[in-house]
N, C-alpha and C positions, 0 to 999 in steps of 0.2 A: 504494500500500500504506500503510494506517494501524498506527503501532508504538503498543501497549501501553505501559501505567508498566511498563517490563520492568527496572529496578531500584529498590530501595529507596532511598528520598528521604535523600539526605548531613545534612539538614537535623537538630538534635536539635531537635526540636518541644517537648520539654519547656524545653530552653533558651531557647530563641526566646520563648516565650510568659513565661519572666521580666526577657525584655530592659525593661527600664524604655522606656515610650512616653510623650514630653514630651503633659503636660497645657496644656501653651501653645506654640505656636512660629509662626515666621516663616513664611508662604508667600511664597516665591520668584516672582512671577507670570511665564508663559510667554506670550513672542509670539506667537508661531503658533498655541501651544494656546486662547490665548483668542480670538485672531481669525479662524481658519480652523476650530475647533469647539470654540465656547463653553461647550459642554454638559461638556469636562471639565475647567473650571474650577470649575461648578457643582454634578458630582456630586461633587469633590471635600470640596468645605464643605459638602454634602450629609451625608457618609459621617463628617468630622470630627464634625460637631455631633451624630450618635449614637454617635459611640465617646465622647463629651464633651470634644473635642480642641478647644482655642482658637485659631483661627487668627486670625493678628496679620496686617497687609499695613501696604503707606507708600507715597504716589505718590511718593518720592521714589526710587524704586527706581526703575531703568531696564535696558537689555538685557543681555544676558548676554556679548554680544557674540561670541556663538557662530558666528552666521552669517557676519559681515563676517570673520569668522578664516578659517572655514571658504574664504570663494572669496578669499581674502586680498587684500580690500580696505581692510585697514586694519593701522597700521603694532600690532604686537604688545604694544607698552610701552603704549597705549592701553587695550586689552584688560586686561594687568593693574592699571591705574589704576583703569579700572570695575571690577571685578575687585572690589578695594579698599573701594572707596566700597561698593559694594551690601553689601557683607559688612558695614562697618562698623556698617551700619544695623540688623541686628537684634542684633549685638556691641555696638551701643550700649544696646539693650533688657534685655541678660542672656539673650537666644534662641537658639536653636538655628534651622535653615534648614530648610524642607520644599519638596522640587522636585517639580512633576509632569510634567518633559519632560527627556527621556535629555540632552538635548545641554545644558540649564544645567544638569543634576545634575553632569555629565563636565564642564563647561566650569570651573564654582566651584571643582570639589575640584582640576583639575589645575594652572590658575591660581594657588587657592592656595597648593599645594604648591610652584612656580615660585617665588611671592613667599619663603617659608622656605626655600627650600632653594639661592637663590644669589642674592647679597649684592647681584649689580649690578640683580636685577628687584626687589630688599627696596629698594634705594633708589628705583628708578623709585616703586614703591609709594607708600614715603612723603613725596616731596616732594611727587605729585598728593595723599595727605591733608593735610600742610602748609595746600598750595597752598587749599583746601577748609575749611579749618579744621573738619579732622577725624581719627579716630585710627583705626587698624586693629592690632590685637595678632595675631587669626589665633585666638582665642576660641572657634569656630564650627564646629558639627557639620553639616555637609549630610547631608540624608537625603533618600532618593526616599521620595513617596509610597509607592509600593508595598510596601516595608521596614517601613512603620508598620502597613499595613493586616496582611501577614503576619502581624506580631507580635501582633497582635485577632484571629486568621483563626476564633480558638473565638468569640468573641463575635459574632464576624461569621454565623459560622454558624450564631448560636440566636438570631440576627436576620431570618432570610430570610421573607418574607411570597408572593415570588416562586417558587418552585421550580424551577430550568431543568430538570427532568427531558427528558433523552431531547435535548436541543442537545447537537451535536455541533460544540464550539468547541478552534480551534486557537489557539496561542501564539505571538504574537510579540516576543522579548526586548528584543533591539534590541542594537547594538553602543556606546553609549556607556554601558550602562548595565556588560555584561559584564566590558567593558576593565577594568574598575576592579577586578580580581578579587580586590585585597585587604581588601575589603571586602562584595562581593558576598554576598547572605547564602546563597548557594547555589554548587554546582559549575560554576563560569563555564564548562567544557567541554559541561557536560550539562545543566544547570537543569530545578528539575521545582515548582517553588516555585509560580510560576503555576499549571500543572494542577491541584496541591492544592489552590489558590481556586475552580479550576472544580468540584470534586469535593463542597468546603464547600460550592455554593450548588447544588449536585444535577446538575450538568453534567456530560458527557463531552468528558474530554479527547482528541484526538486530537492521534498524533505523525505529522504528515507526512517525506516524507524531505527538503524542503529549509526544514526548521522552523530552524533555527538561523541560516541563511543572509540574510547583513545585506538590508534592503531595497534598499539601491544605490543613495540616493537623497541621498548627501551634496549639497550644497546647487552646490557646482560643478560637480559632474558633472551633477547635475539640470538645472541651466539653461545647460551647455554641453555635454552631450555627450547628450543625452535617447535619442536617437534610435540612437546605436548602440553604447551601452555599458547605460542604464538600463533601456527597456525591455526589451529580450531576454533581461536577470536577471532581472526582473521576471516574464516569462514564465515562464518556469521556474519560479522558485519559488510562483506563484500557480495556477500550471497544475500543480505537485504538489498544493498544498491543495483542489482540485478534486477530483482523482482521487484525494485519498484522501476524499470526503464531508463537508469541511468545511462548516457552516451559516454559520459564525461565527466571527471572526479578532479577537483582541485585540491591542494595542501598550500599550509605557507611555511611548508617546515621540510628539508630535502630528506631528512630521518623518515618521518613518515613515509613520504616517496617510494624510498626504501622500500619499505613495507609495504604497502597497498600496489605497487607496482613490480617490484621483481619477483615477492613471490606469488602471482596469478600463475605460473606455470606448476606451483608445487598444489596450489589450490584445485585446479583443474582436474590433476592426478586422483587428489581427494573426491572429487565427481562434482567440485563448486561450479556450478554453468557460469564462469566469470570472464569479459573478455573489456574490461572497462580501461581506455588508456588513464592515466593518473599525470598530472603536469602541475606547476607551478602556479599561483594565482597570477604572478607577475607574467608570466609565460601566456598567461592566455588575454590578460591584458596587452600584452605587445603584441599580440596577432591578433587582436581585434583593432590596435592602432594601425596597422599596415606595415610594423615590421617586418624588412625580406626572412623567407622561410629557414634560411639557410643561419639566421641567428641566432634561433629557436634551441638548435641542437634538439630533434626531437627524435632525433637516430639515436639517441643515450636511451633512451626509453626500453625495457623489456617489453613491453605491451606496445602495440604501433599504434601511433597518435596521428598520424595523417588520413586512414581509412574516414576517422570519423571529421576531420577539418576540410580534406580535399574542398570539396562542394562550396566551399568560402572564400577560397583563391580565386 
């Protein structure tokens, strides 16, 4: 069964659209997003450079240390040292931070919070900038891409050269984005923020009924327990998007990705009738703007993403 927008968006869209959207800032760069699909790293700076948004990068930035936390391989005071360091780098520019993967969005702001809000992780903090000859104040806005594009979502939409009329695309939130629900720019229980983008770029949105339900795919359970805890969520929840006529599945987190798209081939074996590509939110907004297909990278894809897009070229 597919559920309707069956309440009114929490969202005040007249506010939202006066939220000041930095004219320059930092992107955060994501591991996995850039090395397991490149394509949304590129339609990101795609999407920035027609809303006129500057995005600043530094090799000197390194991981977020999401993952090693996550199957806790590594000792925690580490974590917030990098932490630290990464932060300081666009703190040193006068920047703000823009993330395009659930898990460095969640990992920066709760890290950060950790280093201000208890004295013995503020020290670890700063003897590793000492140690570095460097400073960290704590300066520093993280935003998710997707929170900026929201706040353009009118400009966005007298941009579209694409029309998705008649795709029938579902939403995928992601749980490190929700967690954060003091800040979330929607009702962390219910979110309808997404579908409004699909709506902006002529899409239909569909609410599956295990639409909310995390992909299962944190990074320890993925690679130690795959088999009889990940897939069979998996199942379920991709074998609801099924049955309710999903074409088309978005994340704004390349983890999830991960998950809901590489393994449909292990699902399938399981007898799951699943054949839904899974793309980036920013990914399907740059192919609604007219970005050439070729920046997409949607050959990264385990699931093929063009069967269902062809017809909009």
């Amino acid at each position: 069964m597919a559920y309707e927008l069956n309440k009114p968006s929490l969202i005040d869209r007249e506010r939202v659209a006066k939220l000041p959207t930095p004219s320059k800032i930092f992107l955060f760069i994501s591991c996995t997003g850039s090395i397991e699909y490149p394509g949304t790293e590129k339609s990101v700076k795609e999407i920035a450079k027609k809303l006129d948004i500057e995005l600043v990068e530094s090799a000197d930035q390194t991981c977020c240390t999401g993952y090693m936390l996550t199957c806790n391989a590594m000792n925690p005071q580490l974590a917030l040292a990098a932490t630290a360091r990464n932060l300081s780098i666009p703190e040193s520019m006068g920047l703000d931070v823009a993330a395009f993967c659930n898990g460095c969005y969640a990992y920066l702001r709760e890290l950060k919070h950790l280093i201000h809000s208890n004295p013995n992780f503020h020290a670890v903090a700063d003897q590793a900038m000492r140690a570095l000859g460097r400073e960290f104040h704590g300066h520093v806005n993280v935003y998710h891409v997707q929170e900026l594009w929201y706040r353009q979502l009118d400009r966005i939409k007298s941009m579209v050269e694409r029309p998705l009329t008649g795709l029938r695309i579902a939403a995928h939130y992601g749980c490190h984005y929700l967690v954060n629900k003091d800040v979330a720019i929607d009702d962390f229980n219910y979110p309808t923020f997404i579908e409004e983008i699909y709506i902006a770029l002529g899409a239909t949105p569909v609410f599956y009924n295990e639409r909310r339900a995390c992909c299962g795919y944190s990074v320890g359970r993925g690679f130690t327990h795959r088999e009889e805890t990940v897939l069979p969520h998996l199942a379920i929840k991709m074998g609801s998007a099924a049955e309710a006529g999903v074409q088309l599945m978005t994340t704004t987190c390349p983890g999830c990705n991960v998950a809901l798209d590489r393994e449909q081939p292990a699902l399938r074996k399981m007898g799951v009738n699943v054949n839904i590509p899974v793309i980036d939110i920013s990914q399907l907004i740059a192919f609604a703007l007219g970005t050439p297909i070729d920046l997409l990278c949607f050959q990264a894809n385990t699931t093929p993403v063009l069967p269902v897009l062809e017809r909009f070229l």
